[in-house]
C-alpha positions, -999 to 999 in steps of 0.1 A, spaced: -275 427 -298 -242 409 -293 -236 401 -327 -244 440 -334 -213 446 -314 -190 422 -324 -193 434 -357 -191 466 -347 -157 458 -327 -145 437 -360 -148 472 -382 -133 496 -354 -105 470 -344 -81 480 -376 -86 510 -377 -77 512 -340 -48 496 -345 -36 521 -374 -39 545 -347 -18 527 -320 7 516 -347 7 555 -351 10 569 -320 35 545 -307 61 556 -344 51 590 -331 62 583 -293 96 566 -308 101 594 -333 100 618 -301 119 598 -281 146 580 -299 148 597 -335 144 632 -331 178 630 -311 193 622 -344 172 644 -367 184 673 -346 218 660 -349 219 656 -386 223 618 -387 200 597 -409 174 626 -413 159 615 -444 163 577 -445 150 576 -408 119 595 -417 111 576 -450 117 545 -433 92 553 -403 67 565 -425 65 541 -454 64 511 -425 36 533 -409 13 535 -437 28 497 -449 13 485 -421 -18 507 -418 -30 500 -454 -20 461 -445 -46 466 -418 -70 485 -441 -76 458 -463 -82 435 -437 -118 442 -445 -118 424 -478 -132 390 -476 -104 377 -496 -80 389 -473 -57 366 -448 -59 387 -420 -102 381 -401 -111 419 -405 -138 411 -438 -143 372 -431 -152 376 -392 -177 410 -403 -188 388 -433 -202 357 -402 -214 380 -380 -234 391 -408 -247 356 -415 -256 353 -383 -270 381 -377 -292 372 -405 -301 338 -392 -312 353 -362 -334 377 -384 -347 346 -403 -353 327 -370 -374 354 -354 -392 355 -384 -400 324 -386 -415 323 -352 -436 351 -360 -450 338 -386 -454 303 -364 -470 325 -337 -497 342 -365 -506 307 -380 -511 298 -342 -533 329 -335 -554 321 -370 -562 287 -363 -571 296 -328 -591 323 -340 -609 300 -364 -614 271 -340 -631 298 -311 -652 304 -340 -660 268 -343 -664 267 -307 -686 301 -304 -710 285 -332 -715 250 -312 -721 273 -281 -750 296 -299 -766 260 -313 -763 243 -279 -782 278 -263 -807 275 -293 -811 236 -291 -817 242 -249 -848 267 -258 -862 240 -280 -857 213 -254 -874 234 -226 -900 249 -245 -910 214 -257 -900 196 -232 -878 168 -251 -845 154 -254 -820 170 -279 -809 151 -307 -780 180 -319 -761 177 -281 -750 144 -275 -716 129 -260 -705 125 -295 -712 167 -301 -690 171 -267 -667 145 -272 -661 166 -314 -661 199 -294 -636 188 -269 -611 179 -295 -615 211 -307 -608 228 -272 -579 206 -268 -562 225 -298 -561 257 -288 -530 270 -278 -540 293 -249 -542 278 -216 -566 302 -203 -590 300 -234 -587 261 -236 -598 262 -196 -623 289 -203 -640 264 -233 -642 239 -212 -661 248 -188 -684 268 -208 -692 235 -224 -691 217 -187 -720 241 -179 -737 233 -212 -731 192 -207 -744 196 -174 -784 214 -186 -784 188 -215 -772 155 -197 -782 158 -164 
């Protein structure tokens, strides 16, 4: 948002300046001139000269917002603009960081969704029959807590684990 302004004060600044240049000819025509152009002296070489150093300056000012030019108008609008645009590209890069981040969390609570439904099935089988499951083992936990350790969310990753705390503890206890 600061940038927004700064440009914004980098386009108004000649233009502002046109109209101080201006009003300050205007103030010394009323004060000092018109004294003389009521007298008769210098009534058409005093006005000439004001007003072609008025609009001299002024279109000096005006083209200020050329790139090319020496005076900052067009060169400092020209960086904000760059920056501006870096900040655009920055944001958008961590959006796009942020959605990668949310995929591949998404895909690995699937992961971790499926292993939980197989360990649920696999606990059945073991009660039903009474015997020792071959699919959970400390390798399966060890594999699933990898997988937990890569999510990004704190409150998922805790949730995870103990979901697969409970589970270690019906299978291995």
């Amino acid at each position: 948002m600061g940038l927004f302004f700064m440009k914004l004060m980098w386009r108004i600044l000649p233009v502002l300046s046109v109209l101080v240049v201006s009003g300050c000819s205007y103030l010394i025509w009323r004060v000092k001139l018109h004294q003389w152009w009521n007298s008769g002296h210098l009534k058409r070489v005093s006005l000439v000269s004001l007003t072609s150093l008025v609009l001299c300056f002024s279109v000096l000012l005006l083209l200020g917002y050329s790139t090319q030019s020496k005076l900052p108008f067009g060169s400092k609008i020209q960086e904000i603009s760059v920056q501006q645009q870096t900040v655009k590209d920055q944001k958008q890069a961590i959006e796009a960081e942020k959605i990668a981040n949310e995929e591949k969390d998404d895909q690995i609570k699937l992961q971790l969704e499926a292993a939980l439904d197989l360990a649920d099935n696999e606990l059945n089988i073991v009660v039903i029959n009474d015997s020792v499951s071959t699919l959970t083992t400390e390798e399966w936990f060890s594999d699933n807590q990898q997988l937990i350790d890569q999510l990004s969310d704190v409150t998922d990753r805790e949730d995870y684990m103990n979901r697969f705390e409970s589970v270690r503890e019906a299978f291995l206890n």
